[in-house]
C-alpha positions in Angstrom: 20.3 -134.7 -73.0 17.1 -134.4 -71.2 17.8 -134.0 -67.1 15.0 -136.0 -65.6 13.3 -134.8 -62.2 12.7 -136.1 -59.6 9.5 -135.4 -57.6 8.4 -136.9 -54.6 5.2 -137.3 -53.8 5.4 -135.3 -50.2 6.7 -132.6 -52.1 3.9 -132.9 -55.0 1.4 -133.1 -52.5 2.8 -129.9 -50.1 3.3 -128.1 -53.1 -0.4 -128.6 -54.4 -2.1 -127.9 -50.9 0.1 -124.6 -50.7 -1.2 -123.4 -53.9 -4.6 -124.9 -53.1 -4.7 -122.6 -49.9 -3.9 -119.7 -51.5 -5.8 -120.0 -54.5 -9.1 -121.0 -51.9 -8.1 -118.2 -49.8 -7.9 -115.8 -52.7 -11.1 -116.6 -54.2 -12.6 -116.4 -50.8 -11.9 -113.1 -49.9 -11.9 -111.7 -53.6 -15.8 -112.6 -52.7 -16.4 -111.9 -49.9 -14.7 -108.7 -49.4 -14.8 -107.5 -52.7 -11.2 -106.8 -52.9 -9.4 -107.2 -55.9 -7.6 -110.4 -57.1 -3.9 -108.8 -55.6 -5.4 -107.8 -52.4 -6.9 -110.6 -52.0 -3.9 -112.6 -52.3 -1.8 -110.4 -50.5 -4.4 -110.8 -47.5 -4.0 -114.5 -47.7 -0.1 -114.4 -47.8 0.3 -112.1 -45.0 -2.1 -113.9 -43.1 -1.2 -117.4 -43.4 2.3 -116.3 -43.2 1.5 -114.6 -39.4 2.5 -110.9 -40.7 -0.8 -109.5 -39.9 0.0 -105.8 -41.2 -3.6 -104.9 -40.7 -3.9 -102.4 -44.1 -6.8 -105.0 -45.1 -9.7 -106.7 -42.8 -12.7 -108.4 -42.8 -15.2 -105.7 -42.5 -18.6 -108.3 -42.3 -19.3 -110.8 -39.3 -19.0 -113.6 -42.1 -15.8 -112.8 -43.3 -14.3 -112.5 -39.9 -15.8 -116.2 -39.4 -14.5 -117.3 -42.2 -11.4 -116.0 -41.5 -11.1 -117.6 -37.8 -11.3 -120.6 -39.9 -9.2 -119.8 -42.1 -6.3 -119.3 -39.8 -6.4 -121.9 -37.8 -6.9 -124.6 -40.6 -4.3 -122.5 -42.7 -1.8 -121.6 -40.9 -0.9 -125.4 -40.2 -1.2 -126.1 -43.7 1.4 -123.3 -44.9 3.5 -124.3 -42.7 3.8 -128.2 -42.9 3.8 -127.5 -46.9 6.5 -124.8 -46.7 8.6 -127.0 -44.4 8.5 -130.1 -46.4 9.2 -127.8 -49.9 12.1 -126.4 -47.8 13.1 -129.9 -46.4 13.0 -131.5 -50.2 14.9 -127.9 -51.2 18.1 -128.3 -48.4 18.0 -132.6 -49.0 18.7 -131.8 -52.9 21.8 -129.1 -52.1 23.1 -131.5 -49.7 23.1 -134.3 -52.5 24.6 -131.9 -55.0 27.7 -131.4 -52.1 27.6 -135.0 -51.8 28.2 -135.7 -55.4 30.6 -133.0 -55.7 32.7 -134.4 -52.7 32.4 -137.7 -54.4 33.8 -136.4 -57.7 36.7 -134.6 -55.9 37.6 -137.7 -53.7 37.5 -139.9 -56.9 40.0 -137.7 -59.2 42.4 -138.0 -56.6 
């Protein structure tokens, strides 16, 4: 027996603009910084994500630019898709609980 899942589209959509902003960001910065692929990403995770470390930088006037952009388009992105993947994430466990609760009540 197959389980089928159910996506919703919110979810499909937050989901594909999270990986969409990394993958952009990653790309980006792989070019224009000429870090490698992981650093690149890891630049984009921590800053989307606010961390800020500050072990990598934009070093050229463009990249800092591009990164002003990127921030505060970003940053608004990550989070609406993060909180609607968590939202979908906590509105599935509270339907498993339901349906447990439900099976419970019924056997007795």
């Amino acid at each position: 027996m197959t389980k089928k899942v159910n996506l919703k589209p919110e979810f499909v959509s937050a989901f594909t603009a999270l990986m969409g902003l990394l993958a952009f960001g990653t790309v980006i910065y792989h070019y224009l910084e000429d870090w490698s692929w992981t650093s690149s990403l890891y630049f984009v995770v921590v800053t989307l994500t606010t961390v800020g470390y500050g072990d990598l930088h934009p070093t050229t006037d463009l990249s800092r630019l591009v990164t002003i952009l990127f921030i505060l388009i970003g940053v608004g992105i990550a989070v609406t898709s993060i909180s609607v993947i968590g939202g979908r994430y906590l509105a599935r466990h509270e339907e498993r609980i339901a349906k447990r609760a439900a099976e419970r009540a019924n056997k007795q």
